[in-house]
N, C-alpha and C positions, 0 to 999 in steps of 0.2 A: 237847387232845382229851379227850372224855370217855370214864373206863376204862368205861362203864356202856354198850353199847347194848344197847337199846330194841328189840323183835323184836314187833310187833305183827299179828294175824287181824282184819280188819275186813269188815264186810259193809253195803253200800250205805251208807255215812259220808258224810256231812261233812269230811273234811279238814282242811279248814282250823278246824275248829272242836273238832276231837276232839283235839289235843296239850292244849289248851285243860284242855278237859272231863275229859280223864284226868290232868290234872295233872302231864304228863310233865316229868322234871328231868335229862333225859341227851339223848346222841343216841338216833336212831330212824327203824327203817325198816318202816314203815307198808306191808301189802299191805292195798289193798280190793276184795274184789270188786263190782266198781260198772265198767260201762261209761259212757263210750268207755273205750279202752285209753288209761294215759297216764302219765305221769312230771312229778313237780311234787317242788320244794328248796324250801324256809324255814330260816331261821334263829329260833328259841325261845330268845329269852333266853340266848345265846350258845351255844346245842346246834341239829346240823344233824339238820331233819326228813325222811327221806328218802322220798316216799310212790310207790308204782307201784299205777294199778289195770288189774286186768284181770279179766277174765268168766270165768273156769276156778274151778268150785265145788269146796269140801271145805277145811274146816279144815287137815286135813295140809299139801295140795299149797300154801296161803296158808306156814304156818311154813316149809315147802320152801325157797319163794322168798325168802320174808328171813333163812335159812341160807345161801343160796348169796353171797348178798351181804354177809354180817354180819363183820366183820374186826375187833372191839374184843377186849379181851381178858378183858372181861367181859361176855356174852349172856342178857339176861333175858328171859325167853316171858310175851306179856301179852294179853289179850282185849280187845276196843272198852268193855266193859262195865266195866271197873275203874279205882276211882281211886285212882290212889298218894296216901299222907302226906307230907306236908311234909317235904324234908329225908330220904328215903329212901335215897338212894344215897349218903350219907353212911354211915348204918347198914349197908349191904351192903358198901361197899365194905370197913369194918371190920371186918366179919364173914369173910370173905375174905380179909384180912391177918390176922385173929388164927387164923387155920385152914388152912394151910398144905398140911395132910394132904386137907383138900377137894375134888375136883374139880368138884363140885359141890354149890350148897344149895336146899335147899328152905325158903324162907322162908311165915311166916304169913300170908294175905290172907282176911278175913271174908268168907265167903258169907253169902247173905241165909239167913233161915226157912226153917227145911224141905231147906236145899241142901248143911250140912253135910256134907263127909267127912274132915275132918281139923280136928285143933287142936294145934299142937306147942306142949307144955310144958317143954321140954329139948333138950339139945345131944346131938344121938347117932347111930349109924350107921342107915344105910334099906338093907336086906338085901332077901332074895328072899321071905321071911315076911311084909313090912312096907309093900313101892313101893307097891300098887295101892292105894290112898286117894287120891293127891296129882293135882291137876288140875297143866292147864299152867305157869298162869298163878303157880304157884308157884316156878318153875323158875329158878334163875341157872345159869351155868358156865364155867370158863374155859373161851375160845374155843377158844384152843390145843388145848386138850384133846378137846374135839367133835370139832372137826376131823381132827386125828390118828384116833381111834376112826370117825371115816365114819361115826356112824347119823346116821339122819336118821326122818320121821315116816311111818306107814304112811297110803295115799292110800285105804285100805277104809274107814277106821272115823273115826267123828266128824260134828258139823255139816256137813251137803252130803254127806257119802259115800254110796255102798250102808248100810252099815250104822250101828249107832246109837254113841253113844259108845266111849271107848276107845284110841283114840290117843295119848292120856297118856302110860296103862298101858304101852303096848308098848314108846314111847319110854324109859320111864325101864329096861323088862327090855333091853332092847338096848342102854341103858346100862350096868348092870351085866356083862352078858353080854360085852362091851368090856374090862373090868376098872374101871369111872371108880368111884373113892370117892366115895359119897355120902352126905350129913350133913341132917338136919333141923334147925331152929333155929327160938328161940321167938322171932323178932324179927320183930316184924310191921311191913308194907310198906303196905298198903292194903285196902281194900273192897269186897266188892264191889256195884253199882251195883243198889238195892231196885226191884224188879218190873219184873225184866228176863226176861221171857218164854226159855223154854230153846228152841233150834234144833233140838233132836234128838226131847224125850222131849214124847211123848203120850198115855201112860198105861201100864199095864202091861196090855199088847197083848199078841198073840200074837208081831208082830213086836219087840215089848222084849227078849221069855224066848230067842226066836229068834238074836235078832244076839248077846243076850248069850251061849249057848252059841256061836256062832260064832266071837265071842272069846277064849272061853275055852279053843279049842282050842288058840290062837297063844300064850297065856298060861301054861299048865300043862300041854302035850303029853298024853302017857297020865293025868295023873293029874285033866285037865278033867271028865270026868264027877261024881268023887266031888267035884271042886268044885261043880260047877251044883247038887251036893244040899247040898251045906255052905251055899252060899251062900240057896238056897230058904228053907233051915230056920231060920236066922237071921232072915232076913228075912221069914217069912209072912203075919204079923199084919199088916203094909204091901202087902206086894204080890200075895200069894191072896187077894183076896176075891173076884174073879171065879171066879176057875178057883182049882182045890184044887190042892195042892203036888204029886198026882200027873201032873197033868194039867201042868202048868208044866214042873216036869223030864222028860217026855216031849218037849216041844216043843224044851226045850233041849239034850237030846241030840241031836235031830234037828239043831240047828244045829253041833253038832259033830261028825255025822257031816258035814254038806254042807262044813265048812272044810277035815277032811282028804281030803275027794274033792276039793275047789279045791287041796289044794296037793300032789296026783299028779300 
């Protein structure tokens, strides 16, 4: 059996053609949301493909359901839209033997132009200063370990949610929050898949600055406001050119006043 599964979010796929296309080289248990409701097994080159679809939207509730199923004792989080290198689970699996102290890693996968948020050049820990860069699709972990700790993914935030991105993030604070050790590592996995139109973002809306303070409430408690300005300020010259930084962090206070009335 393979130590490596394979935890894939898909949306209206192909199946049978997407292990294919992603180049997967482990087990894997494939959610799509794609009606009819339905359960399909193959065999890939000697690793079993496990795929359920069903019609319940939102990135989280997808990773949900292939955590509740996922039993290897190594769990990788992956997107429809990525494709491993050759010979990948080889370098994880190594990676993971030579680090002991790990509970989890955060391996390298290229985003396209423009999609950047991280590039690990080193071996080192991911603190409460440091998580909120890393998408999902970066994510390994011993199973045991998740399991034990109970998080799982928030069903608000991400592709198909109420609100916009961010599911990652919260995942990996609710990991730490858990006590799980986590490490970044420069060993890169794969790609990710050129002009692949994003699910969530449509510009820097009113509803972007919105969900992102609404986020940022669950992220940084009291001290989310003076974030939404840290973050404004850094980022202006990309994302005000509609609306001025006052006018942005107005909005995005406003989305962290509405998250701690949601969670009265």
């Amino acid at each position: 059996m393979s130590r490596i599964q394979l935890l894939v979010a898909a949306v209206s796929q192909d199946t049978q053609a997407l292990p294919e296309k992603m180049n997967i080289q482990s087990d894997a248990i494939i959610v799509n949301q794609k009606m009819p409701y339905g359960y399909e097994e193959r065999d890939l080159g000697g690793h079993n493909i496990r795929v359920f679809n069903c019609d319940e939207k939102g990135v989280g509730l997808s990773r949900n359901l292939a955590l509740l199923r996922a039993d290897h004792e190594i769990l990788q989080f992956c997107d429809e839209d990525i494709v491993l290198d050759e010979g990948y689970t080889v370098l994880m699996e190594k990676e993971f033997d030579d680090h002991p102290e790990a509970d989890m890693l955060l391996f390298n996968v290229r985003a396209t132009e423009g999609r950047v948020t991280y590039n690990n050049t080193d071996f080192a820990r991911v603190n409460y200063m440091n998580y909120g860069r890393y998408p999902a699709y970066a994510i390994a972990v011993r199973g045991s370990r998740l399991h034990e700790a109970g998080v799982t993914f928030s069903l608000l935030f991400g592709g198909g949610a109420k609100y916009s991105n961010g599911e990652d993030s919260l995942f990996l604070k609710q990991c730490l929050d858990k006590g799980l050790k986590i490490y970044r590592t420069s060993v890169k996995i794969g790609h990710e898949e050129d002009d692949r139109p994003s699910t969530w973002f449509s510009g820097y809306n009113e509803k972007f600055f919105f969900d992102r303070g609404y986020l940022y409430h669950f992220l940084y408690g009291k001290l989310a406001k003076p974030m939404c300005l840290r973050f404004l300020l850094a980022h202006k010259n990309e994302m005000c050119k509609e609306m001025s930084v006052g006018k942005c962090f107005s909005i995005m206070k406003r989305g962290v006043r509405a998250a701690g009335k949601h969670e009265d």
